[in-house]
N, CA, C and O atoms as a GROMACS GRO file, in nm:
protein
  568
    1UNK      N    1  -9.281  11.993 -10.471
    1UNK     CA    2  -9.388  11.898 -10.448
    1UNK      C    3  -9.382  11.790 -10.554
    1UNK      O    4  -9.344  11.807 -10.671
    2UNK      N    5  -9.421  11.686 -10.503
    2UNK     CA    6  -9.454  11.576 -10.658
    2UNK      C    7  -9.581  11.557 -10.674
    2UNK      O    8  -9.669  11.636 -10.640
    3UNK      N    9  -9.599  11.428 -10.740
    3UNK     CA   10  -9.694  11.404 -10.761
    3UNK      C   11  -9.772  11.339 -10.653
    3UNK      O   12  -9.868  11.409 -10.684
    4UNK      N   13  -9.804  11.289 -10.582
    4UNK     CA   14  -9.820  11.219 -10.453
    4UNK      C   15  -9.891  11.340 -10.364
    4UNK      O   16  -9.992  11.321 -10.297
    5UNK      N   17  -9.838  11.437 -10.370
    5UNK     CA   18  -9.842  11.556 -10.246
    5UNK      C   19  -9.992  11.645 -10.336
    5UNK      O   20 -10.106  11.659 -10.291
    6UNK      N   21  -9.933  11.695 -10.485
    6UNK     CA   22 -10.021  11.741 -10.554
    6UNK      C   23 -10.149  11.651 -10.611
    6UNK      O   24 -10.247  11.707 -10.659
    7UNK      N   25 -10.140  11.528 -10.603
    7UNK     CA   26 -10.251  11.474 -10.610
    7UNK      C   27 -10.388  11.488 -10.463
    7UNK      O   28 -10.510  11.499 -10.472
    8UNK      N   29 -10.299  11.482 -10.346
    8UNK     CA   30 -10.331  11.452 -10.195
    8UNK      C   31 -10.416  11.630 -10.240
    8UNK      O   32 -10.535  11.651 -10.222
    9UNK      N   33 -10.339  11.712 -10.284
    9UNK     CA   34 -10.400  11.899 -10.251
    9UNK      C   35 -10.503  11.929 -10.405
    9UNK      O   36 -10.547  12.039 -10.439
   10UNK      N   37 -10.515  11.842 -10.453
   10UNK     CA   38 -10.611  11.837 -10.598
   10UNK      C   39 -10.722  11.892 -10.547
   10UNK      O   40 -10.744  11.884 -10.426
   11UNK      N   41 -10.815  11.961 -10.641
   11UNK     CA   42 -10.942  11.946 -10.597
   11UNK      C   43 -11.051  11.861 -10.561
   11UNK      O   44 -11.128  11.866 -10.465
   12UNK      N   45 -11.037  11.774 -10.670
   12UNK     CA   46 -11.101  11.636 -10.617
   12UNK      C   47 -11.078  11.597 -10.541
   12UNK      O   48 -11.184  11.565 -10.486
   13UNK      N   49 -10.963  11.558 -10.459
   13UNK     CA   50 -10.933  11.514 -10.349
   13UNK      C   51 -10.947  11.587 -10.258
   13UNK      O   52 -10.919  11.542 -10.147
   14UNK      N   53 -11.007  11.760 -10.272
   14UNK     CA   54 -10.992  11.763 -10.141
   14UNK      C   55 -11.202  11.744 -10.099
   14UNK      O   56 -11.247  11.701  -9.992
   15UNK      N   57 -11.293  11.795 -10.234
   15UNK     CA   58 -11.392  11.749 -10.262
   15UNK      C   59 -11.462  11.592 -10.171
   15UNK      O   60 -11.576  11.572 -10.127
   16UNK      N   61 -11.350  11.513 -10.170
   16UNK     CA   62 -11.386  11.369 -10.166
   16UNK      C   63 -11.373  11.356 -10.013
   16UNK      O   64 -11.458  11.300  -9.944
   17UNK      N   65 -11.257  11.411  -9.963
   17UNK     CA   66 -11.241  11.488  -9.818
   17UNK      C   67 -11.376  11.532  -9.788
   17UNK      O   68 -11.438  11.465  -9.705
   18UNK      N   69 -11.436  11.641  -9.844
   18UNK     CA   70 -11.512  11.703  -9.750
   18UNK      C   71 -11.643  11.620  -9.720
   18UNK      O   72 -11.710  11.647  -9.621
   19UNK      N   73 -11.684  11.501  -9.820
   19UNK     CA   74 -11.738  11.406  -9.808
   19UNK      C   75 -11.697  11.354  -9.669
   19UNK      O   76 -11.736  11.396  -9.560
   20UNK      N   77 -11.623  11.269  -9.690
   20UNK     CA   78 -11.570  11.218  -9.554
   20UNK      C   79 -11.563  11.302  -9.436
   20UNK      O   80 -11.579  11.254  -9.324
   21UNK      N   81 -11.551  11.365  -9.446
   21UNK     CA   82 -11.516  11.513  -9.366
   21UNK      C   83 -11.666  11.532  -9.276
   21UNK      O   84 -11.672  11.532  -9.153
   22UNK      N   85 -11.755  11.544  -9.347
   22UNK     CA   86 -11.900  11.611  -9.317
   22UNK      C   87 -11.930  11.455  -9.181
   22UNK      O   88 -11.972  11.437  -9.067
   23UNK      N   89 -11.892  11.403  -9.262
   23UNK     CA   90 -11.956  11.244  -9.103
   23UNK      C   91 -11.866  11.250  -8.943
   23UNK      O   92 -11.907  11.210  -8.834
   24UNK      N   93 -11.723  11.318  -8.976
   24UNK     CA   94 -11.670  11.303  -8.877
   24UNK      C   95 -11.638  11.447  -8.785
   24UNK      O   96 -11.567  11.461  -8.685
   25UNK      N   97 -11.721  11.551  -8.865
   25UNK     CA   98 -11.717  11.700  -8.833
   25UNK      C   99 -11.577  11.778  -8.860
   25UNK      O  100 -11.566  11.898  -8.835
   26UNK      N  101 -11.476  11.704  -8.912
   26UNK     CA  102 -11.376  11.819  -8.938
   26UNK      C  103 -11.377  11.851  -9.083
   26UNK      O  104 -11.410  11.770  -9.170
   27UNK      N  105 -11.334  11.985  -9.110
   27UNK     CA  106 -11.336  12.102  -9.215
   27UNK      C  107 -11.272  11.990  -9.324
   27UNK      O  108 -11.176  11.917  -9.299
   28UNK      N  109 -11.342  11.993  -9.442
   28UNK     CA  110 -11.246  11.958  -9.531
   28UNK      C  111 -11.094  12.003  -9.536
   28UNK      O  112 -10.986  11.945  -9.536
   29UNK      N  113 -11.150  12.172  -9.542
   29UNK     CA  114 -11.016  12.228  -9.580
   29UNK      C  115 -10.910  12.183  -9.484
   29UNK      O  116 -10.814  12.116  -9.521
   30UNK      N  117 -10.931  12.228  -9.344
   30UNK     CA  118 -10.838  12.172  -9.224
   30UNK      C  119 -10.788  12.032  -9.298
   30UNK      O  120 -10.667  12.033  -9.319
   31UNK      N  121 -10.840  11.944  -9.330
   31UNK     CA  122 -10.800  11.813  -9.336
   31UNK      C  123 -10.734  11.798  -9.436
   31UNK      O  124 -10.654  11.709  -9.410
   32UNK      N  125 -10.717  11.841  -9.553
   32UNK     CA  126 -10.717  11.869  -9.635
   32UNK      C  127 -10.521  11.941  -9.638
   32UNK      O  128 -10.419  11.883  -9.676
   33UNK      N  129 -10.539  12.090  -9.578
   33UNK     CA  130 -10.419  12.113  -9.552
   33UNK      C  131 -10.352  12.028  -9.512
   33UNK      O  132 -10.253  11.993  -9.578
   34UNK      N  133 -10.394  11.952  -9.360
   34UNK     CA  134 -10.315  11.897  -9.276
   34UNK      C  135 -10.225  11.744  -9.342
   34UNK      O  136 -10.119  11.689  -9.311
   35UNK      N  137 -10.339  11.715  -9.453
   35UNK     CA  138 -10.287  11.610  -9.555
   35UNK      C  139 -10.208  11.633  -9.643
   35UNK      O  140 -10.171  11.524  -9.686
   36UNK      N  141 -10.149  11.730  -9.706
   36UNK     CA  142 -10.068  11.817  -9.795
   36UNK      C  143  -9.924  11.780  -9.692
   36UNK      O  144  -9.830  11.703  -9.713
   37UNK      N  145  -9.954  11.869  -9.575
   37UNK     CA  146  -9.845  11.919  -9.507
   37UNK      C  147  -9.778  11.797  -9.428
   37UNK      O  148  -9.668  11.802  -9.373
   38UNK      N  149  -9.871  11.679  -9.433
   38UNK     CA  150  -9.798  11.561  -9.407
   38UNK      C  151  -9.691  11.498  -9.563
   38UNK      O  152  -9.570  11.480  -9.558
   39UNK      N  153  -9.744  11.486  -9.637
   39UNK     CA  154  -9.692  11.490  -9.774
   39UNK      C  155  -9.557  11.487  -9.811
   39UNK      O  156  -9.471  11.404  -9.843
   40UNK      N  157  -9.576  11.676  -9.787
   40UNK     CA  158  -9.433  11.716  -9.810
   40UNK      C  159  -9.356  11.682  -9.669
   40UNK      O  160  -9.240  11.650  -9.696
   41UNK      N  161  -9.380  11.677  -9.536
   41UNK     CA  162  -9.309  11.633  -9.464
   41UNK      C  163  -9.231  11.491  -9.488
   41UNK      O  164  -9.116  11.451  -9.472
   42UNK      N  165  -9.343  11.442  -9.531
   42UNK     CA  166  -9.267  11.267  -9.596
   42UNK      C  167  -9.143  11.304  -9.697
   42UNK      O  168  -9.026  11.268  -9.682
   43UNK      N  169  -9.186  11.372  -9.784
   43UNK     CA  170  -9.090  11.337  -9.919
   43UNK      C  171  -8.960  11.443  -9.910
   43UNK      O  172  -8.867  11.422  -9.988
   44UNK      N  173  -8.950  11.568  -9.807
   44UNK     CA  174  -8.837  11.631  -9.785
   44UNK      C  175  -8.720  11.530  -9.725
   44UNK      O  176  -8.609  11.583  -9.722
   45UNK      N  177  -8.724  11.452  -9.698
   45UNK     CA  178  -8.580  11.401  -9.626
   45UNK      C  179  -8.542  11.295  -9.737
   45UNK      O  180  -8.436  11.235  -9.725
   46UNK      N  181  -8.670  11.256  -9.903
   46UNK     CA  182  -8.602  11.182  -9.945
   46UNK      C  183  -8.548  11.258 -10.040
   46UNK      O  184  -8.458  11.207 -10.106
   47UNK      N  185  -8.580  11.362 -10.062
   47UNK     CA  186  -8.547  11.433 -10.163
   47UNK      C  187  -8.382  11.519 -10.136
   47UNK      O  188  -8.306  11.545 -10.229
   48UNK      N  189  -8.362  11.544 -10.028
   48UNK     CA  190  -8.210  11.574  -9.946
   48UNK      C  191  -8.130  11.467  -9.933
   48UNK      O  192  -8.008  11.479  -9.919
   49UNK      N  193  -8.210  11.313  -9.936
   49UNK     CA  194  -8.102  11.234  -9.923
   49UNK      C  195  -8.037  11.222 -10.109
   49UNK      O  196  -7.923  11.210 -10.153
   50UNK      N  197  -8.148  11.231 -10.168
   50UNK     CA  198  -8.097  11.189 -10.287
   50UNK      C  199  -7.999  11.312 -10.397
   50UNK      O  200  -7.971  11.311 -10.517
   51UNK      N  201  -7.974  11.391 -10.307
   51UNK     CA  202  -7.942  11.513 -10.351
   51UNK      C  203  -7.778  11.469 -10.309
   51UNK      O  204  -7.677  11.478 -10.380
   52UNK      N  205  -7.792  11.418 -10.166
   52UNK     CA  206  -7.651  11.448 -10.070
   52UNK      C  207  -7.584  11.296 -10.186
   52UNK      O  208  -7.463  11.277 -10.203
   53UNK      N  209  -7.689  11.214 -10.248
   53UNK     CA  210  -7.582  11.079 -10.312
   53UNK      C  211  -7.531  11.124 -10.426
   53UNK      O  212  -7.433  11.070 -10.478
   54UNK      N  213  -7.622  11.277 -10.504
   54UNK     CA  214  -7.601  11.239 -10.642
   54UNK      C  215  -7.443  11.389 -10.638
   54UNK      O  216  -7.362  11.427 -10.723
   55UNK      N  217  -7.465  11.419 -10.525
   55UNK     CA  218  -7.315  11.451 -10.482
   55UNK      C  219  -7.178  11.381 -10.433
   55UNK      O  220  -7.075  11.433 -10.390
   56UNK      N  221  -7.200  11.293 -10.448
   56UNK     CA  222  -7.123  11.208 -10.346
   56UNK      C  223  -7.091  11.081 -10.466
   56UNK      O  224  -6.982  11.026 -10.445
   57UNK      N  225  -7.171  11.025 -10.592
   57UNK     CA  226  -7.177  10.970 -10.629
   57UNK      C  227  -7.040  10.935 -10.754
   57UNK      O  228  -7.000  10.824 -10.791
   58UNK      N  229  -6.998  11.053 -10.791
   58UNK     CA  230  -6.885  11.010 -10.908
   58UNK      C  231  -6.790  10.895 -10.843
   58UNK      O  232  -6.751  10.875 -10.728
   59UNK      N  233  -6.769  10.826 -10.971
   59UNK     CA  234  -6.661  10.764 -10.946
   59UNK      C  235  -6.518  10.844 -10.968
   59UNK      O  236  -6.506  10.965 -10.950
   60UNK      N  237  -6.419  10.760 -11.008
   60UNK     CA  238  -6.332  10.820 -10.986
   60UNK      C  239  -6.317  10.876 -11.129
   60UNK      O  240  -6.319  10.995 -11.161
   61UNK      N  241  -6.296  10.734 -11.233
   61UNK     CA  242  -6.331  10.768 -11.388
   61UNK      C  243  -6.395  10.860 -11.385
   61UNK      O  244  -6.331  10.965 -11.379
   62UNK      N  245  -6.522  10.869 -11.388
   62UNK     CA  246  -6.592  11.012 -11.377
   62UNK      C  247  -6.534  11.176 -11.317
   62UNK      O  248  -6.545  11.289 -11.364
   63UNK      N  249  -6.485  11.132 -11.221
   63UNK     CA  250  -6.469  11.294 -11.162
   63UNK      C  251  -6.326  11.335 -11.284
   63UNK      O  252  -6.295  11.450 -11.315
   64UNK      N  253  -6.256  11.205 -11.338
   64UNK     CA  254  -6.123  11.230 -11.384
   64UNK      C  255  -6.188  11.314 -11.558
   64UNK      O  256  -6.138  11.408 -11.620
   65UNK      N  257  -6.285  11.251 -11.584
   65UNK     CA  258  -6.392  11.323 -11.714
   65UNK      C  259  -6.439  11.468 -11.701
   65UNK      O  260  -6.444  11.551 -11.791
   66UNK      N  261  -6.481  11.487 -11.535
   66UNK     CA  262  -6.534  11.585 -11.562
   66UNK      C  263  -6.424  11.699 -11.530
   66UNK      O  264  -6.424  11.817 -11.568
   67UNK      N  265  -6.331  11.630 -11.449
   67UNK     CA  266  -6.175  11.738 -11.413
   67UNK      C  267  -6.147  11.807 -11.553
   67UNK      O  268  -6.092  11.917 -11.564
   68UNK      N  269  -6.188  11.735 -11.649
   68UNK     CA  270  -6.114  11.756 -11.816
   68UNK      C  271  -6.200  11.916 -11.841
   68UNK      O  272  -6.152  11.988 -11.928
   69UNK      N  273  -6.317  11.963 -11.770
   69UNK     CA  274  -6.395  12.061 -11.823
   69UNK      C  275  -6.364  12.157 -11.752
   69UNK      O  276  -6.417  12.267 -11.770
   70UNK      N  277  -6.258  12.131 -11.639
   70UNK     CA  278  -6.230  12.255 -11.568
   70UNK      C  279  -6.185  12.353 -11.646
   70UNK      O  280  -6.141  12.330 -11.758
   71UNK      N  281  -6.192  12.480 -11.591
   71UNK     CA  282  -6.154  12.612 -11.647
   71UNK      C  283  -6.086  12.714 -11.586
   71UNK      O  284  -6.146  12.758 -11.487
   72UNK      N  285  -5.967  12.775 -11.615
   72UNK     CA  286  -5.960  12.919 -11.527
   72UNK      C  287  -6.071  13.034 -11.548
   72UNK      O  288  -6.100  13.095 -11.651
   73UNK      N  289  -6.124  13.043 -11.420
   73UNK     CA  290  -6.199  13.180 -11.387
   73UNK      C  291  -6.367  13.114 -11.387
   73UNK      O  292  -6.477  13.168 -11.391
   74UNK      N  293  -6.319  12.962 -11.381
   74UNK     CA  294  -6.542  12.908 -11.345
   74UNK      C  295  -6.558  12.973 -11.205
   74UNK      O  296  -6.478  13.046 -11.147
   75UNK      N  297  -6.627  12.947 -11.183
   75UNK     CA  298  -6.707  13.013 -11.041
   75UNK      C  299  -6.689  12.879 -10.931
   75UNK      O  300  -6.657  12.766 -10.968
   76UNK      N  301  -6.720  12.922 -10.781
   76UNK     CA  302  -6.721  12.766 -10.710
   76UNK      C  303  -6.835  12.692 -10.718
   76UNK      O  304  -6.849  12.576 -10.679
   77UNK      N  305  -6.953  12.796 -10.795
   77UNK     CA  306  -7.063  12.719 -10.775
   77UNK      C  307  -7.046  12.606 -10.920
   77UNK      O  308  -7.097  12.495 -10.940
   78UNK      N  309  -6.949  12.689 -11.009
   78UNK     CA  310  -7.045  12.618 -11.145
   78UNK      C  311  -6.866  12.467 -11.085
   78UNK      O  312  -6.841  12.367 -11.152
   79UNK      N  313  -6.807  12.497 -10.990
   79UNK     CA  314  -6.699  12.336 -11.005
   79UNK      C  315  -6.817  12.303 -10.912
   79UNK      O  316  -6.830  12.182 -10.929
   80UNK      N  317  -6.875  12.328 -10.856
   80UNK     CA  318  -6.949  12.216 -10.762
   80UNK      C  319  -7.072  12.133 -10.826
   80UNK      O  320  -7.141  12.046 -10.772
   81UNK      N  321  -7.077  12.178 -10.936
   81UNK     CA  322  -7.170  12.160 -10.968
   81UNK      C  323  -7.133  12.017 -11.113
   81UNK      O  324  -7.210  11.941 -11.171
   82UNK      N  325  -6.981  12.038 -11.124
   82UNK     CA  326  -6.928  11.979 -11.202
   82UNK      C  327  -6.888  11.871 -11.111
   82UNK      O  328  -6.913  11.756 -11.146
   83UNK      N  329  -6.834  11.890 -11.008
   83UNK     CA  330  -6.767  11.813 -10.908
   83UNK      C  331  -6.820  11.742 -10.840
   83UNK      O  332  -6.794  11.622 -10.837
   84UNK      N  333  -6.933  11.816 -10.748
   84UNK     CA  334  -7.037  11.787 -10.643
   84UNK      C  335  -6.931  11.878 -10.506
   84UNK      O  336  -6.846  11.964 -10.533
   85UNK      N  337  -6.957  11.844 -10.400
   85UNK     CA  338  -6.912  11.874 -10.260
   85UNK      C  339  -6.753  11.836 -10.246
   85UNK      O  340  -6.722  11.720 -10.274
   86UNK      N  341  -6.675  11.904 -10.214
   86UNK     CA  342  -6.573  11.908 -10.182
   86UNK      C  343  -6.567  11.836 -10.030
   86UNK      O  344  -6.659  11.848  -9.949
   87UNK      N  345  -6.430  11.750  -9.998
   87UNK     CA  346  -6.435  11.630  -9.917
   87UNK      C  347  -6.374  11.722  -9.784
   87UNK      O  348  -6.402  11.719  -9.664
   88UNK      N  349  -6.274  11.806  -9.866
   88UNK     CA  350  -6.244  11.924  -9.776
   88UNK      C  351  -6.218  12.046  -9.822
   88UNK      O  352  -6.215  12.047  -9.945
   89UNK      N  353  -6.195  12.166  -9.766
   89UNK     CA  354  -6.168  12.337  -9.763
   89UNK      C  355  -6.038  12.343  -9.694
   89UNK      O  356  -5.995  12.269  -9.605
   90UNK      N  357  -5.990  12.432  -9.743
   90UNK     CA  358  -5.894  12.519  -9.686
   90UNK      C  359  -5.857  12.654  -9.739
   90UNK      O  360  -5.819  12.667  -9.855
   91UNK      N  361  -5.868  12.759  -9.654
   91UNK     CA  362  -5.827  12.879  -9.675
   91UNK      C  363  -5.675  12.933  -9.618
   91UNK      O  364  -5.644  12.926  -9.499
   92UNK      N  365  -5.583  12.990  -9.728
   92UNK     CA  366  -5.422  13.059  -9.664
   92UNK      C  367  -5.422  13.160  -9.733
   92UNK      O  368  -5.495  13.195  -9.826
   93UNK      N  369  -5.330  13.210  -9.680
   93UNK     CA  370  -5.263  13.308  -9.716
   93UNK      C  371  -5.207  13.340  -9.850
   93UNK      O  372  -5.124  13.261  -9.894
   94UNK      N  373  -5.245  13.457  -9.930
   94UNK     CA  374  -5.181  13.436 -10.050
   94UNK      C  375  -4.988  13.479 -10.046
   94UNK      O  376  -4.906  13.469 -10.137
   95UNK      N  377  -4.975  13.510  -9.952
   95UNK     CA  378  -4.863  13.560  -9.946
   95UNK      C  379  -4.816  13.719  -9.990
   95UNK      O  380  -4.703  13.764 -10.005
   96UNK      N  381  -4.964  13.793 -10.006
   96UNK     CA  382  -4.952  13.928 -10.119
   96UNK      C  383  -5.003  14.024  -9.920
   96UNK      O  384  -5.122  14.035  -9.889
   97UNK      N  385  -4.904  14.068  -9.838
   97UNK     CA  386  -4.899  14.173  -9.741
   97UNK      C  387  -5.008  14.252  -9.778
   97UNK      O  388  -5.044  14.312  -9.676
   98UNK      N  389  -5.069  14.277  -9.860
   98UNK     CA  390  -5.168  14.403  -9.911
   98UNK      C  391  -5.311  14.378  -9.828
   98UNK      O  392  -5.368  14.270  -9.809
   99UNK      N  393  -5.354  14.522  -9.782
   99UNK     CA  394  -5.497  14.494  -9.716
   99UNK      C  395  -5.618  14.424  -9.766
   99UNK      O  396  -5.706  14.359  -9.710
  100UNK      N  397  -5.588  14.469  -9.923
  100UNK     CA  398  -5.684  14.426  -9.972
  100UNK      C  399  -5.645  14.253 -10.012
  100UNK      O  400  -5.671  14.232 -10.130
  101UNK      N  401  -5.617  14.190  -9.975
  101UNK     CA  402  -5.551  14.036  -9.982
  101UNK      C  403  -5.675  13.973  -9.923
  101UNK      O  404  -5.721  14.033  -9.826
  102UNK      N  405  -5.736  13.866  -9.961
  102UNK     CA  406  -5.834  13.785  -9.969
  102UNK      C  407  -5.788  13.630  -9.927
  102UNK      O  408  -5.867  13.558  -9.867
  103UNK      N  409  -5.642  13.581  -9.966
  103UNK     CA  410  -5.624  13.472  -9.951
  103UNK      C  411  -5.674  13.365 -10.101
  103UNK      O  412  -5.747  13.391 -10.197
  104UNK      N  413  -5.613  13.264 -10.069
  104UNK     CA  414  -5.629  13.146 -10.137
  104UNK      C  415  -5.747  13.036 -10.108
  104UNK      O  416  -5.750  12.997  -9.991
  105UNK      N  417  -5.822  12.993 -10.175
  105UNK     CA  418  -5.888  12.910 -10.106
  105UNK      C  419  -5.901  12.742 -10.196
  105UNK      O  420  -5.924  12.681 -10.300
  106UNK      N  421  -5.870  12.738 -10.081
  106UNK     CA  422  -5.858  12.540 -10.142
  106UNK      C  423  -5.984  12.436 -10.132
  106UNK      O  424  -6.055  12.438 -10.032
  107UNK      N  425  -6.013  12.343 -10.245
  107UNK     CA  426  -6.115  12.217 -10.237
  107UNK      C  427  -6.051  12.135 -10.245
  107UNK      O  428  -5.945  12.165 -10.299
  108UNK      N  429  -6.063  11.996 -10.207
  108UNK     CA  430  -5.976  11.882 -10.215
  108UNK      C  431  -6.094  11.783 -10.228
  108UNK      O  432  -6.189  11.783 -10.151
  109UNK      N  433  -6.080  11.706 -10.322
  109UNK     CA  434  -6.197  11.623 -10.391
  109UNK      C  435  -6.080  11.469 -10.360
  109UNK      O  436  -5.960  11.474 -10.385
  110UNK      N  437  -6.142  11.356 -10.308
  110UNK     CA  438  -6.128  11.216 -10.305
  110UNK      C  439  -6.172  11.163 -10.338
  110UNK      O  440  -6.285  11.166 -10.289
  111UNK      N  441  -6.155  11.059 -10.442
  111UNK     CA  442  -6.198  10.954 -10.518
  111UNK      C  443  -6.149  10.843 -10.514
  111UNK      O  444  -6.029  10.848 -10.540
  112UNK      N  445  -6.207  10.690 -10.483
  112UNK     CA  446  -6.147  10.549 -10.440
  112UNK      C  447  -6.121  10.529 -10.616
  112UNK      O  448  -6.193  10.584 -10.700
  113UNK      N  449  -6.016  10.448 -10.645
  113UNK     CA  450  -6.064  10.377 -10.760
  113UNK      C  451  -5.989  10.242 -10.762
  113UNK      O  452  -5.950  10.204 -10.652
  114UNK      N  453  -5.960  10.155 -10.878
  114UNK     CA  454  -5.907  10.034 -10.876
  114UNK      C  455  -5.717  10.033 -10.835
  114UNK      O  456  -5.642   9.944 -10.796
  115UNK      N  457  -5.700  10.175 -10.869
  115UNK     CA  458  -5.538  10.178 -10.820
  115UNK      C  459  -5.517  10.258 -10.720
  115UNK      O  460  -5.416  10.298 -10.662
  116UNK      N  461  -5.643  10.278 -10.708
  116UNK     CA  462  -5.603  10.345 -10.508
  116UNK      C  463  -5.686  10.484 -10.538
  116UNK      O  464  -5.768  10.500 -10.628
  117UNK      N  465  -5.652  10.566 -10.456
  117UNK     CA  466  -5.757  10.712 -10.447
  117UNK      C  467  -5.660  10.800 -10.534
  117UNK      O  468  -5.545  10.792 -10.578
  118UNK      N  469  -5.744  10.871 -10.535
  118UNK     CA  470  -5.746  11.007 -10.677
  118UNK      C  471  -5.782  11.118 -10.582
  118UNK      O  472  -5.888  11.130 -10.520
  119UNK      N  473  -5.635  11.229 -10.578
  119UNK     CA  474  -5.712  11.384 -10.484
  119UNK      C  475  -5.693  11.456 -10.616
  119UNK      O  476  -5.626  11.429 -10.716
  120UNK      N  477  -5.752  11.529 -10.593
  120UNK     CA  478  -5.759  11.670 -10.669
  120UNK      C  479  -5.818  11.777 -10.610
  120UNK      O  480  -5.936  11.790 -10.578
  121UNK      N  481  -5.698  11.877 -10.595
  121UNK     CA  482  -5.745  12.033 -10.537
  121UNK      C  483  -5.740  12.110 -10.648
  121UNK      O  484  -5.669  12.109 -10.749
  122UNK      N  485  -5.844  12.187 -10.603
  122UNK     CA  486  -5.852  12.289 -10.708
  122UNK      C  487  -5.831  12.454 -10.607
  122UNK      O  488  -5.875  12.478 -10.494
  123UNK      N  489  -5.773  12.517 -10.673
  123UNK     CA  490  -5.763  12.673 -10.615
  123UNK      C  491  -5.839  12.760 -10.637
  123UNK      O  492  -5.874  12.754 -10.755
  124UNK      N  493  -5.875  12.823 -10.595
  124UNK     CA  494  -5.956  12.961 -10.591
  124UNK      C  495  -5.902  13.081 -10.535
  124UNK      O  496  -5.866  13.102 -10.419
  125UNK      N  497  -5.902  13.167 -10.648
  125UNK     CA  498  -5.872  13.315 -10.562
  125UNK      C  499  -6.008  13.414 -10.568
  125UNK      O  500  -6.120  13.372 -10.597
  126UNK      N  501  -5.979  13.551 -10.536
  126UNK     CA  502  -6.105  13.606 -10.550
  126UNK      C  503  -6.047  13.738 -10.523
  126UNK      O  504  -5.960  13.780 -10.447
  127UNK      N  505  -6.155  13.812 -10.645
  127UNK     CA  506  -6.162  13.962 -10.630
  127UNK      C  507  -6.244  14.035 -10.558
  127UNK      O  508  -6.209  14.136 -10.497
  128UNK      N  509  -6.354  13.991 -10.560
  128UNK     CA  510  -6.456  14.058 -10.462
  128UNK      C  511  -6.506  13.946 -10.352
  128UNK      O  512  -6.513  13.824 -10.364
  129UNK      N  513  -6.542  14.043 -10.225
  129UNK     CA  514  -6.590  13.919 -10.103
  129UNK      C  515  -6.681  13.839 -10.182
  129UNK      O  516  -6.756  13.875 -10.272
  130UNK      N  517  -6.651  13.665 -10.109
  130UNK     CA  518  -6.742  13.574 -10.166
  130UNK      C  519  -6.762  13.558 -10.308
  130UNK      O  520  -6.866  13.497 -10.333
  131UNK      N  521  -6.666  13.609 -10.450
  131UNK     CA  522  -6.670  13.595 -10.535
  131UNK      C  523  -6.536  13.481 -10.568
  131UNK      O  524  -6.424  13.532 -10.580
  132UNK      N  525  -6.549  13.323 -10.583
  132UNK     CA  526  -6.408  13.277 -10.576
  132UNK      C  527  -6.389  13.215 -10.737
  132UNK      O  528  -6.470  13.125 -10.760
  133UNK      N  529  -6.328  13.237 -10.812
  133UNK     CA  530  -6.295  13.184 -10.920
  133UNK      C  531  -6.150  13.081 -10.929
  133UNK      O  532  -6.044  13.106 -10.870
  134UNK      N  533  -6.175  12.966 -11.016
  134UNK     CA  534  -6.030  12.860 -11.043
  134UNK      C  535  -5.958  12.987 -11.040
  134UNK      O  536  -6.005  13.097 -11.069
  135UNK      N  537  -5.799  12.951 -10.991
  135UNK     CA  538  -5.672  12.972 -11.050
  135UNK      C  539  -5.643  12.879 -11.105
  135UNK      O  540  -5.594  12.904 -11.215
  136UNK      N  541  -5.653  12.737 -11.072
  136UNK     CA  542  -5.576  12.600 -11.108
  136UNK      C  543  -5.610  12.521 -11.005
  136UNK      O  544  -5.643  12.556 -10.892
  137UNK      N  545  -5.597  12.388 -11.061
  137UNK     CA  546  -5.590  12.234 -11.008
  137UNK      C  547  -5.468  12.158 -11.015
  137UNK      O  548  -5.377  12.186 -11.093
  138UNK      N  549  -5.465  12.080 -10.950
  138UNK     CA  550  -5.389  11.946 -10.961
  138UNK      C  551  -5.432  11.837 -10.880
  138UNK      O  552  -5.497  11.832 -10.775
  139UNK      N  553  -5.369  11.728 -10.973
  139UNK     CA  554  -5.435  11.599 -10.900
  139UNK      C  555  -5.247  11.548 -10.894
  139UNK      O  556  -5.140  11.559 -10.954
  140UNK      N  557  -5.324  11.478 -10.747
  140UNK     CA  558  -5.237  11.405 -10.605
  140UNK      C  559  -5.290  11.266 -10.605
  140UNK      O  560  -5.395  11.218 -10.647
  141UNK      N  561  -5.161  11.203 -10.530
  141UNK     CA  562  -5.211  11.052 -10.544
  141UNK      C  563  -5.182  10.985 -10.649
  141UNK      O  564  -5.213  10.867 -10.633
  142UNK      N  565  -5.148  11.001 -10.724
  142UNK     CA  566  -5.185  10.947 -10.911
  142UNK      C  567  -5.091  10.889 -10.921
  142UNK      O  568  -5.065  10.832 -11.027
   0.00000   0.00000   0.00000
């Protein structure tokens, strides 16, 4: 919630409601909720959009800064979080016949810059389901 939504569900405000409220016969509270729940309906789609830019947003300089903090064995959450969203996935084969074989799993990050685009995949393997840690990166394009 922000401020906007928690001001609208304050007490005073909802107080000042029931004022208004009492002339036109509906419940403060009803009105009250129903004003909240408009609120947050407003501010959820800006709050997802600004989420989906500040993913989307590195430049290329940048992603090439934060490539520098990669690690063997981070997690996918903590590169995504370094990275943002991967442009694409891919999962193969590790080439290891064994049942217990999980495969490889690939991110491929694109970046425009002044000498053209910047890829960088990074690998992931994994020991346990849904647990994927770096093996390694490289950057393509360059």
């Amino acid at each position: 919630m922000n401020a906007i939504t928690l001001a609208c569900c304050s007490k005073a405000a909802v107080r000042a409601i029931g004022q208004s409220g009492r002339k036109s016969g509906i419940s403060a509270r009803k009105f009250a909720v129903a004003l909240c729940a408009l609120g947050a309906l407003a501010i959820a789609p800006v709050a997802a959009a600004q989420q989906a830019r500040a993913e989307t947003s590195l430049t290329l300089a940048q992603a090439e800064r934060n490539a520098a903090e990669l690690q063997r064995g981070m997690s996918s959450e903590e590169v995504r979080k370094l990275l943002g969203k991967p442009k694409r996935t891919g999962l193969k084969d590790d080439g290891a016949p064994s049942a217990t074989s999980r495969g490889a799993l690939r991110w491929t990050y694109v970046w425009n810059g002044g000498s053209g685009p910047g890829t960088l995949n990074v690998d992931f393997v994994s020991d346990a389901p849904e647990q994927w840690h770096v093996r390694g990166w490289e950057w393509s394009n360059y």
